[in-house]
N, C-alpha and C positions, 0 to 999 in steps of 0.2 A: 612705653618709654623709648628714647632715640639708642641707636645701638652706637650712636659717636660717645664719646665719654666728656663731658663738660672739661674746659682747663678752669678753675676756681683758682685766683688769688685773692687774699683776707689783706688788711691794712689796718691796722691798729692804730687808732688815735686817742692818746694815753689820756687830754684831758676830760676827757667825756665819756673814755671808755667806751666809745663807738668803733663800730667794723663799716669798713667798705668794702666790695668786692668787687674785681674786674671777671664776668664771665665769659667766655672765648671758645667759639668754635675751633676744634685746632688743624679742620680741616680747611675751610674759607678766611679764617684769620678773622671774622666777625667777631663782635664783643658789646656785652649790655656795661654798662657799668651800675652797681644797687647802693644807694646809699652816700653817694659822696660827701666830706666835710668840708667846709669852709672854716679856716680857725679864727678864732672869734674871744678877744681880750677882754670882758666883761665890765671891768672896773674901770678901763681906759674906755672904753667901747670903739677897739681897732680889730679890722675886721684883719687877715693874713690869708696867700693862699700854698704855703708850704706843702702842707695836708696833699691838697689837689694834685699841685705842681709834681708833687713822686708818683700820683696814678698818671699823668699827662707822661711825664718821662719813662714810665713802665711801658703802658698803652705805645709809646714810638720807639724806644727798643724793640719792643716784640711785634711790631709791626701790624699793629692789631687795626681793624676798619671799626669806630664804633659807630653803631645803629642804636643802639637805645641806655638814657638814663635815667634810672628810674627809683621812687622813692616808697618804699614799703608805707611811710604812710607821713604826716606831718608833722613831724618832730619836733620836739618841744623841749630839747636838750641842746640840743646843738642848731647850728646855719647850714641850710644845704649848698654846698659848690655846683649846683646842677647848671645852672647856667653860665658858672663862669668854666666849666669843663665842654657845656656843650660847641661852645665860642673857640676852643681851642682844638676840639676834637672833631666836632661835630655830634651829630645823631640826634633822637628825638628826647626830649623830656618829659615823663609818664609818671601819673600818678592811678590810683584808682578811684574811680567817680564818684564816690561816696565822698571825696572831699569836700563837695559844695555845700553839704550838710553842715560840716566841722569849721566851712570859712563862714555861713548863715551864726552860727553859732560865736564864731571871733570878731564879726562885726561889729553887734554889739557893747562886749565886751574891750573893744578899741575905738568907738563910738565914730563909725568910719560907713556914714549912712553911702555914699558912693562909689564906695568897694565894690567891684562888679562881683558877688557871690557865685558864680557860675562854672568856676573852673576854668575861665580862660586861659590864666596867665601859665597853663602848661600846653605841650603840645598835643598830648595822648590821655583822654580820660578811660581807663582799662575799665569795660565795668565787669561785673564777677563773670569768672569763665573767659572770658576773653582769649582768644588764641593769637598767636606771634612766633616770629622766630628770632635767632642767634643762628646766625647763618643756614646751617642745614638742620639744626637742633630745634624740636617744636618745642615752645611756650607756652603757658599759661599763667593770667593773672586770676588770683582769687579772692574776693571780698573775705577776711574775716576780723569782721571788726572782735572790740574787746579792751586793747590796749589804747585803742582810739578809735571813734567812727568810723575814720578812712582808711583801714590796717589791711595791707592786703599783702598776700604770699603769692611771687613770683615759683611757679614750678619749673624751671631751665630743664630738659632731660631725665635725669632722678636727681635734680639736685634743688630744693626746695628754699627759697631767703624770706627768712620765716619776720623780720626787722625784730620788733617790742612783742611781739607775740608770745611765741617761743623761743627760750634764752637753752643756755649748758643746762646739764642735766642738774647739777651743782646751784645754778645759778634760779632755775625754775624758770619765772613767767613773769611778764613786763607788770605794772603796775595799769589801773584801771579806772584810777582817778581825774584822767586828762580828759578834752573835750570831745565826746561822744564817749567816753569810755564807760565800757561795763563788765561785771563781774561777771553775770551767767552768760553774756555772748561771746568772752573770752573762752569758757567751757567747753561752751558748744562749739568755737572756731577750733578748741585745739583736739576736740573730737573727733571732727570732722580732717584738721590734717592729721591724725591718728590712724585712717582708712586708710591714707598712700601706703604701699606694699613696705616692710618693712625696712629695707635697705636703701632705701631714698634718704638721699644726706641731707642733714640740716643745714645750717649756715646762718646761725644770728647775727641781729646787732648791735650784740653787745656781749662782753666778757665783764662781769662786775666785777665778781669776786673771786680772786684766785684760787685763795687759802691752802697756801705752802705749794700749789703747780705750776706748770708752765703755761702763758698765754694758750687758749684753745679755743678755736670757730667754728669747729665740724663734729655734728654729733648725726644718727639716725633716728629714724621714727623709732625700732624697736629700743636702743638705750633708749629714748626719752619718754618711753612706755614702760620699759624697765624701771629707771631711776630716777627720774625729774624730782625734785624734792617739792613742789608745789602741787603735780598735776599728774603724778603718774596711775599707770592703770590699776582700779581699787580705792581711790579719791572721788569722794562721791561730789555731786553736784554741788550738793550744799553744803559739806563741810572746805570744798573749794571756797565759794560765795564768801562763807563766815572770815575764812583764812584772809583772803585776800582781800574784804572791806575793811577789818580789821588792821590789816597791815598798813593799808593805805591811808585809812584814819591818823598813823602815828608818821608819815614821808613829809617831810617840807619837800616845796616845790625847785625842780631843776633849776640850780644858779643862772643860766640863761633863758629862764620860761617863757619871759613876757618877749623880748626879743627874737626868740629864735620863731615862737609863734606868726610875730608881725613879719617877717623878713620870708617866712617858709608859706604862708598861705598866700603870700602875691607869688608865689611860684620861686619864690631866691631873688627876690628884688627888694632894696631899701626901699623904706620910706617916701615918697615926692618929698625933693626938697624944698626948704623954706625959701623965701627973698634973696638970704645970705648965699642960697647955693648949698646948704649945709642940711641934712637930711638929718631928722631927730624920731627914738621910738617913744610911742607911746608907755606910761608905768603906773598903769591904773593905783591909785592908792586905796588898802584894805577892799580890796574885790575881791576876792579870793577868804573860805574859811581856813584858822589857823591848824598846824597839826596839832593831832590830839595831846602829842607830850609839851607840857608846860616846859614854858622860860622859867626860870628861876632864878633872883639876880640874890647871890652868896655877898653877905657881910663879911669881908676883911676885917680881924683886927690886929 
């Protein structure tokens, strides 16, 4: 591990209940950014970049140089701001390489046979292991899929950005129903970040659920060994597996799914737009199975 100590700032974006992070060398003033949002009005479908605009204003207060931004995996909740940060900021846009699997996968599904599947439309394909820096602080990206094919854990120093992976210890473990997602290879990814020494910070993304505390984004390996309510140590393989397809059986899918999908696997780029100029997403109709808890429409009388 680096003996500089990461500076970690968390941004909370209340309607998605996603985390961003600015991480910064605070000796070179270097800085990754993980996770950024783009805010995204679903019913109007007006995209906003307020969210961005406080890391951009944070990032030039602190006078930070960014080198890299980078997205735990293809999120399927929210818009990345990756490119409209990288435009104001600079630095590279990274994903892990496993996403050409996960865009082979949304082609179809968006019937979008000249989508180039290859992972272009970012700058950096990290593939597992992969080393990098934050200025003087070494890097590492890690493959573990689970929450999605392409789910990878940036390691900054001892400081670990676990995205959908690994959530609060309260909160548990992202869900395993999305495209590439699995149950037993979330297991075995969070097994596997289990072996980092036990004082290595976490840093999710995402705070779901509070219940009666205060917003919280930094947990360790050992609390999340300790106490994870999904996954902690003494949760066998398979009673994980049973938990978690079960649970996932009863989730409707993320208010912004189909959109945040089409807009995050061209890398944070809309649509090409049509004749008018006017750029539209695709909304596949009944593609997707329904969750397992029934509609029920109640007779009023």
């Amino acid at each position: 591990m680096s003996e500089i100590e990461l500076q970690v700032s968390g941004f909370f974006h209340g309607p998605t209940k996603s985390l961003s992070y600015v991480a910064a060398d605070p000796q070179t003033r270097r800085a990754a950014i993980i996770d950024p949002v783009l805010d995204f009005d679903a019913g109007a479908c007006l995209t906003a970049t307020d969210s961005a605009d406080t890391i951009i204003e944070f990032v030039r207060q602190e006078r930070l140089v960014v080198d890299w931004i980078v997205e735990t995996h293809l999120h399927e909740d929210h818009l990345t701001a990756g490119p409209y940060l990288r435009a104001a900021l600079g630095g590279a846009h990274g994903i892990g390489a496993a996403v050409c699997g996960v865009q082979k996968q949304l082609q179809p599904m968006f019937n979008l046979p000249q989508f180039a599947a290859d992972g272009r439309q970012f700058d950096r394909l990290f593939e597992d292991a992969a080393g990098f820096t934050v200025g003087n602080i070494q890097a590492r990206a890690y493959a573990m899929p689970g929450h999605s094919g392409a789910c990878t854990v940036y390691l900054i120093g001892d400081c670990a950005f676990t995205g959908d992976l690994l959530l609060m210890p309260d909160n548990g473990a992202g869900r395993c129903d999305l495209p590439g997602g699995d149950a037993l290879q979330m297991y075995r990814s969070v097994q596997a970040l289990f072996g980092l020494p036990p004082a290595t910070k976490i840093f999710p993304g995402h705070d779901l659920i509070q219940k009666g505390r205060d917003l919280a984004w930094e947990t360790t390996i050992a609390e999340s060994r300790e106490k994870n309510v999904q996954i902690r140590d003494g949760i066998s393989e398979a009673d994980f597996i049973a938990y978690r397809e079960r649970r996932d059986r009863g989730l409707s899918k993320p208010d912004y799914y189909y959109q945040a999908l089409q807009f995050n696997m061209a890398g944070g780029a809309p649509p090409a737009p049509d004749s008018n100029g006017v750029s539209y997403f695709r909304l596949p109709l009944d593609a997707l199975p329904r969750a397992a808890k029934p509609f029920t429409l109640k007779l009023i009388h």
